[in-house]
Structure formats: C-alpha cells, structure tokens
SEMI-608084 format. One record per residue (C-alpha): residue number from 1; residue in three letters; x, y, z. Coordinates in nm, 2 decimals. Layout:
REM SEMI-608084
seq NUM type ala x X y Y z Z
...
REM end
This chain:
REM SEMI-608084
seq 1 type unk x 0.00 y 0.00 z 0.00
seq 2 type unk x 0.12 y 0.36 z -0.08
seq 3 type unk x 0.24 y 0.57 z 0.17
seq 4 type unk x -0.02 y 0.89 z 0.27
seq 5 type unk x 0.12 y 1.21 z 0.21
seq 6 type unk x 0.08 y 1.43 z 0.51
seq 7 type unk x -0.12 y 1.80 z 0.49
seq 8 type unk x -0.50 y 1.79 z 0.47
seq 9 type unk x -0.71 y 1.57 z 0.33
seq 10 type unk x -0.89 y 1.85 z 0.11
seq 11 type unk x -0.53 y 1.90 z -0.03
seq 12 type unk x -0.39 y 1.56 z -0.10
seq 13 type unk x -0.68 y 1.34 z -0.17
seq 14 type unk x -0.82 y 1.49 z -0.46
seq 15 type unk x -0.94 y 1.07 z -0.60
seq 16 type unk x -1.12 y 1.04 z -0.27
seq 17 type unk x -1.50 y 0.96 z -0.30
seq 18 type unk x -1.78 y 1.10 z -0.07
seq 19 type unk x -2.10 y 1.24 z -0.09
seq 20 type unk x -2.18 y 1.60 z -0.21
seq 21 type unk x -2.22 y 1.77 z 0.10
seq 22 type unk x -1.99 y 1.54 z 0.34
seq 23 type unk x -2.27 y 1.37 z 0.52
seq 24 type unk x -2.31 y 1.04 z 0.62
seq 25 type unk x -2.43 y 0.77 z 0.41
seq 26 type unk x -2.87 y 0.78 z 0.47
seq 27 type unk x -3.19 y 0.63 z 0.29
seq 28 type unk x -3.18 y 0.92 z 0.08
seq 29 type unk x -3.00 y 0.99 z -0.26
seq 30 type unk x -2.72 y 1.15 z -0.23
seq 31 type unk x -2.48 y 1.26 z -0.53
seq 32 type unk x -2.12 y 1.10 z -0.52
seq 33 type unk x -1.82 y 1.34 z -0.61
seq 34 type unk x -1.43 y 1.33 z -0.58
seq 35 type unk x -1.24 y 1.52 z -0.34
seq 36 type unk x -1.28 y 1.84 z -0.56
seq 37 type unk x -1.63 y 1.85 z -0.62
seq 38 type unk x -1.71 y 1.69 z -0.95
seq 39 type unk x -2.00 y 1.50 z -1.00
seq 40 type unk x -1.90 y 1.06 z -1.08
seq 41 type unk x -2.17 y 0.85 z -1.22
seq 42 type unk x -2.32 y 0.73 z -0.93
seq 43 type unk x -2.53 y 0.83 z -0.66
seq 44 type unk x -2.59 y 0.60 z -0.31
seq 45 type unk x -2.82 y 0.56 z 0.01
seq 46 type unk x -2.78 y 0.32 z 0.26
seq 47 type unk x -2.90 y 0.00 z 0.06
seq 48 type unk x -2.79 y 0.07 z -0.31
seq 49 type unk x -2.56 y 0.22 z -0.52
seq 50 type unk x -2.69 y 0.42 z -0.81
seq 51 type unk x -2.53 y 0.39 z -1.17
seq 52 type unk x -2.64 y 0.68 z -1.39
seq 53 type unk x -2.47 y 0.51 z -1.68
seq 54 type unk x -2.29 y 0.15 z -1.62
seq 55 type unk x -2.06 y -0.02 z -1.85
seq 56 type unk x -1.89 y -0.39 z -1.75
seq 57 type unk x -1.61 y -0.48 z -1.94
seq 58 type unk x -1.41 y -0.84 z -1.96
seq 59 type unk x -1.70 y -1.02 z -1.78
seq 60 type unk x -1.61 y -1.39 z -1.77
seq 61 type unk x -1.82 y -1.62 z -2.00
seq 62 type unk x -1.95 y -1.89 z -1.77
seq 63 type unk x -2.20 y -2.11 z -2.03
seq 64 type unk x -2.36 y -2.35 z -1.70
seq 65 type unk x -2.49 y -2.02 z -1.48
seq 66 type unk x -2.85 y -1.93 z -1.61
seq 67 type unk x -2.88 y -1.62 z -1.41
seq 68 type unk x -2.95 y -1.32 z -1.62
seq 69 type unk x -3.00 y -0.96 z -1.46
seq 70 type unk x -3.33 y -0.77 z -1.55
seq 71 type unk x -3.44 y -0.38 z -1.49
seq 72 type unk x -3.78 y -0.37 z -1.34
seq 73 type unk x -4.04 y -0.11 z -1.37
seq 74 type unk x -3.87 y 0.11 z -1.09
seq 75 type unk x -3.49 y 0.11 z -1.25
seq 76 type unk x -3.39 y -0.18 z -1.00
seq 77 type unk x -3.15 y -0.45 z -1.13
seq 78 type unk x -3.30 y -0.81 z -1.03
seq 79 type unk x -3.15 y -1.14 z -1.11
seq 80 type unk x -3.40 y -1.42 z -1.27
seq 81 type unk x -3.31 y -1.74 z -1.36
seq 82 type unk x -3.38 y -1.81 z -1.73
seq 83 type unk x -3.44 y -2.18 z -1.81
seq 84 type unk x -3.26 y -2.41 z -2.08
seq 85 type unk x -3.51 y -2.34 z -2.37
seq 86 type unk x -3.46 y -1.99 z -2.40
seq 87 type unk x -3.11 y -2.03 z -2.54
seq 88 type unk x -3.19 y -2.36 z -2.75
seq 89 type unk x -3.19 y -2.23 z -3.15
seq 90 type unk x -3.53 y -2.24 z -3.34
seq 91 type unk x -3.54 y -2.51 z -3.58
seq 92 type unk x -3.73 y -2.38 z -3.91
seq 93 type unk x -3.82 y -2.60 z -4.21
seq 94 type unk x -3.88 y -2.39 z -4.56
seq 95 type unk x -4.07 y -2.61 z -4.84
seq 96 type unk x -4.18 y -2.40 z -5.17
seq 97 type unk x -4.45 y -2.55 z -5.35
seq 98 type unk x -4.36 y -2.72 z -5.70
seq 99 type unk x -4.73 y -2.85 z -5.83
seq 100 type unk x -5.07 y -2.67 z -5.84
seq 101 type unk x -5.19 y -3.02 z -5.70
seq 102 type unk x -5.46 y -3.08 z -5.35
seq 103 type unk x -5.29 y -3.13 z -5.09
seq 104 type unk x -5.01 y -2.87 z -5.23
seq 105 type unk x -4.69 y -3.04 z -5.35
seq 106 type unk x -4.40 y -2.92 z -5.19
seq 107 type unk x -4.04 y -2.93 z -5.23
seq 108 type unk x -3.75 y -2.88 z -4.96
seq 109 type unk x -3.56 y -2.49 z -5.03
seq 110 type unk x -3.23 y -2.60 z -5.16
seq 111 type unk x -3.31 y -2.96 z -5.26
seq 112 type unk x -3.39 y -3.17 z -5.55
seq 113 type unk x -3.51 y -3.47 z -5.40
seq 114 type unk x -3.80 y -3.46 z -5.15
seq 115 type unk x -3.68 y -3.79 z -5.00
seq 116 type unk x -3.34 y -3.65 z -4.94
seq 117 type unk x -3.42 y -3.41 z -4.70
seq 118 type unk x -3.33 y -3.44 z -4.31
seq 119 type unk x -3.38 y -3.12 z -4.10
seq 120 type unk x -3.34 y -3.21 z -3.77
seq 121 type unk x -3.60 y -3.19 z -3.48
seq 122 type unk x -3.79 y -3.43 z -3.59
seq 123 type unk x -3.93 y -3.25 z -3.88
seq 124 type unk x -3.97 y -3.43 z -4.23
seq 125 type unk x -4.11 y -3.35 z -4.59
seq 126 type unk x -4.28 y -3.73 z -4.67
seq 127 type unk x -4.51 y -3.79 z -5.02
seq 128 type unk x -4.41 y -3.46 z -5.13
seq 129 type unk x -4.72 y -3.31 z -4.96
seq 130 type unk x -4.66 y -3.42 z -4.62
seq 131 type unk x -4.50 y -3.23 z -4.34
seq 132 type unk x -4.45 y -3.51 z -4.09
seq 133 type unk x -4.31 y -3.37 z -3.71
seq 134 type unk x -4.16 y -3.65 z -3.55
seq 135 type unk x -4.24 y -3.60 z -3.18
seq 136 type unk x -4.59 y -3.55 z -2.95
seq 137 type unk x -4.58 y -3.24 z -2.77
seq 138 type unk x -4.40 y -3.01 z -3.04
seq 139 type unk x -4.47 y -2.66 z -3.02
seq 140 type unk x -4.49 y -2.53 z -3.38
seq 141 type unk x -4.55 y -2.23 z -3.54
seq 142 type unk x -4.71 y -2.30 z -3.90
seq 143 type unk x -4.69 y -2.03 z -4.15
seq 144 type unk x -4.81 y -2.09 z -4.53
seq 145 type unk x -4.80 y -1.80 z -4.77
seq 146 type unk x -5.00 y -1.92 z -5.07
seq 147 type unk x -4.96 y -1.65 z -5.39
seq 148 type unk x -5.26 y -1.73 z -5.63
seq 149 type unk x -5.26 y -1.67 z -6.01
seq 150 type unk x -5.56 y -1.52 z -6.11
seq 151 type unk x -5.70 y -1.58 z -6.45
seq 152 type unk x -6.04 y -1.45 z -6.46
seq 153 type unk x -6.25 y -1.22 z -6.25
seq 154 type unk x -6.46 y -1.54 z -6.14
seq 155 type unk x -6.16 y -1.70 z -5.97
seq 156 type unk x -6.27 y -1.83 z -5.64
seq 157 type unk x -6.01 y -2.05 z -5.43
seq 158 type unk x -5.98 y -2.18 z -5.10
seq 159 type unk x -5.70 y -2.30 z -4.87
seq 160 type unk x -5.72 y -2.56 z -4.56
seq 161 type unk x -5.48 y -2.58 z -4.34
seq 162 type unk x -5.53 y -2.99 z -4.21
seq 163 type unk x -5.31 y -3.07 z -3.90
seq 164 type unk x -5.37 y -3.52 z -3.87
seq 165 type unk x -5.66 y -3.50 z -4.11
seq 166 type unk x -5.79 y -3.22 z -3.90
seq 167 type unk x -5.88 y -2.87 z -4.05
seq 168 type unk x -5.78 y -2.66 z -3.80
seq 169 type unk x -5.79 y -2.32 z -4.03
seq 170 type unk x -5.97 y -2.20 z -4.40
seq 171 type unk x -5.86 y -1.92 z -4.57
seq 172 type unk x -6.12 y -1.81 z -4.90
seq 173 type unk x -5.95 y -1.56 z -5.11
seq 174 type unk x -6.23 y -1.41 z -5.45
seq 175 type unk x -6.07 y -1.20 z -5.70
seq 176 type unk x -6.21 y -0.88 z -5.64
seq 177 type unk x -5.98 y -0.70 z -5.89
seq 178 type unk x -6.20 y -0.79 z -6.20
seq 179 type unk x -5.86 y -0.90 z -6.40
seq 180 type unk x -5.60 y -1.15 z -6.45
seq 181 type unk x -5.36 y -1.12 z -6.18
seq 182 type unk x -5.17 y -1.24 z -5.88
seq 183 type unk x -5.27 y -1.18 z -5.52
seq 184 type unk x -5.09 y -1.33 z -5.15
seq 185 type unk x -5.30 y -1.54 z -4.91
seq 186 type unk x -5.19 y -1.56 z -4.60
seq 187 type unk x -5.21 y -1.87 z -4.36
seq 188 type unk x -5.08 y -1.85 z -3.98
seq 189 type unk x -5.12 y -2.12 z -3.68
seq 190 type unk x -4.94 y -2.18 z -3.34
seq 191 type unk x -4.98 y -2.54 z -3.32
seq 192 type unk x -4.88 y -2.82 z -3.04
seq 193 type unk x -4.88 y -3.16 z -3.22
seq 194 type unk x -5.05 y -3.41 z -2.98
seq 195 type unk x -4.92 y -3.75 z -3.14
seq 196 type unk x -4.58 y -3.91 z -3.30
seq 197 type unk x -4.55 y -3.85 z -3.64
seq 198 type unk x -4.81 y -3.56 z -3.67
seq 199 type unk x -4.87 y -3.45 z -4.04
seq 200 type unk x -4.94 y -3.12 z -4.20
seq 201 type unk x -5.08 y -3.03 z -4.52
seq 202 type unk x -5.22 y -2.74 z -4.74
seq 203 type unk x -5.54 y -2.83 z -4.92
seq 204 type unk x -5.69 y -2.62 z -5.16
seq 205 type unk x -6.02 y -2.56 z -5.36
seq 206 type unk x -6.10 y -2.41 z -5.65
seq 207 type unk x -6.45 y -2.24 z -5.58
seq 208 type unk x -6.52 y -2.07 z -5.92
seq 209 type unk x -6.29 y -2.00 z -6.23
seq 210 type unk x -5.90 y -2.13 z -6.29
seq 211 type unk x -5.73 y -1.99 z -6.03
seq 212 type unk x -5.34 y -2.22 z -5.96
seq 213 type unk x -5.12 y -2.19 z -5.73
seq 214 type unk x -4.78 y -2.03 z -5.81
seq 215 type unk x -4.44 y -2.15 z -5.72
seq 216 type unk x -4.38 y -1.87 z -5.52
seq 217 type unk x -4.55 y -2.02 z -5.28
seq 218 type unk x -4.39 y -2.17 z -4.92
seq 219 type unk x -4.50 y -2.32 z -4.65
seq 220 type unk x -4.28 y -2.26 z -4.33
seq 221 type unk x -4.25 y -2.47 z -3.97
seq 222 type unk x -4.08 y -2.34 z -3.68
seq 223 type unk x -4.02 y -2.57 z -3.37
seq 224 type unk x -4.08 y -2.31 z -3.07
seq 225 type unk x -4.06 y -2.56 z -2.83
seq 226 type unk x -3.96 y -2.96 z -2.83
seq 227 type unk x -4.13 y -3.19 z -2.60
seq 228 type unk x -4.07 y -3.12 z -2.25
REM end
C-alpha cells in the first residue's frame, strides 16, 4: 500500500469519493463526487448504489450459470433465472411448393429430392405433400404464404390448413380485382402436435374460375418448443 502524504485531506486526496455535501451515508439519494467536487456516475443511500450510466467490461463467460440480470419497472436490477429453452436455436423448415396439385406439392428450399431431405427436430417433408413432425408435444409455429394466379375475375379459391386430417384453419381468397392477376394469401397457426409422427398439409379448392397456385408459394414450420 502507498504511503499517505501528510497535509489535509482537502489537499492531498483529490481521488477520494464522498457524498456531495460530506454527510453520512442515509436512505436518501445522495450525489457521489471526488475530493474536488465533481460530479462521478453514481449516486448511493444506505441500501444501493446508483449507476447513472454503467458499463462492464471483460465479464467472464460462464455457459452453466443461467442467471440473467433484468431492470424492473422502478430502475432496480433483479436477477431471474432463465431456463434451458430460451437459449436452444429455433429449428425452421422452408418447403416451396412445386405443383398446383390438393394437398399442395412441396419441395425442400435447396433440394432436388424430396426424400433426401433431413432437418433435424424431428421435422420431415414425406409424399411430397406431407410435413410429418416426428415428436408428440412439439410446439410449432405453422406459416403458409400461398400466392394465387388469377385468370379470370370469377376465380374463387380456398386454402385448408389440415393438422392429422384435421382442419384446424380456412382461408377463402375471391378475385375482387375484375382481372387476371396475382394476389398473397396468407395462412398463420401456433400449433402443439399431440401425437408421434403428426402431419401437416395445405389443401386447396378451386370455388369458381382457374385460379393455380404459383411457385412462389412456401410453406414454413418453426419448432418453438420440443417436448418437455
């Protein structure tokens, strides 16, 4: 330890920390400054120091402690422990459609070969029209965006979305335009599969006209969640 100069404090400890107007430590808030006066970022009472703006630097990286630190509603920093899922990456499975065919033909994004495809999770493309999820329990987030060719102003066209043979949502899309055209149809589901081997499909119907389905098209599945 350095040896204190002599003289008065005021004099020679010009780095020494204290409040702003040399009073004890209390409940209240109370400005911290050097031994000149100036203001530092931080401000204390009795129970907490107060960081007006805090920086950490060359924190160790410790991948087992789950422990994050949160700001509540009042500025206070808690600690909550976050569990394993929230860091596990979302799986996501991309298949564009390749044939205006019921149920929709699909094809894997970046494949050839329908068969060939293994995404991980649990997730599968089977019969070409098929989205088979491996595992009861998965948490999915289903998202197909169908565009439509229009031909006529007649065209009249429906999509199901069919979760095990199940419609769980219909989407009916009419050209309103009165031409030949191409329109976006939208098809969004949170889903939690509730057997092995669950399969998805897109169905559609042509109400009126000669409406097809374009190869724009894709349907996307996102695991949110694996069984527990």
């Amino acid at each position: 330890m350095a040896t204190l100069p002599s003289g008065a404090p005021k004099d020679n400890y010009k780095g020494l920390l204290k409040t702003n107007n040399n009073t004890n430590i209390s409940a209240s808030e109370q400005q911290i400054t050097d031994g000149d006066g100036n203001n530092v970022g931080a401000k204390a009472t009795s129970t907490k120091w107060i960081a007006t703006n805090l920086k950490i630097e060359n924190a160790p990286l410790d991948d087992t402690v789950n422990t994050a630190l949160f700001i509540d509603g009042s500025g206070d920093v808690k600690t909550k422990q976050i569990p394993d899922s929230a860091f596990e990456q979302f799986t996501t499975f991309i298949a564009r459609a390749s044939a205006d065919t019921s149920p929709v033909t699909w094809k894997p994004v970046g494949n050839t070969s329908a068969d060939s495809i293994s995404v991980g999770s649990g997730i599968s493309i089977i019969s070409d029209n098929t989205i088979n999820v491996a595992n009861s329990g998965t948490l999915l987030d289903i998202t197909a965006s169908m565009y439509v060719n229009y031909a006529s102003a007649s065209d009249d066209i429906t999509f199901d979305l069919f979760v095990q043979s199940q419609n769980i949502k219909s989407v009916r899309e009419k050209n309103t335009t009165g031409a030949a055209g191409t329109t976006q149809v939208n098809i969004n589901e949170v889903w939690r599969t509730t057997v092995n081997d669950q399969e998805i499909q897109i169905q559609r119907t042509v109400n009126a006209g000669t409406p097809t389905v374009g190869n724009r098209s894709f349907l996307k599945v996102t695991v949110l969640q694996d069984p527990q």
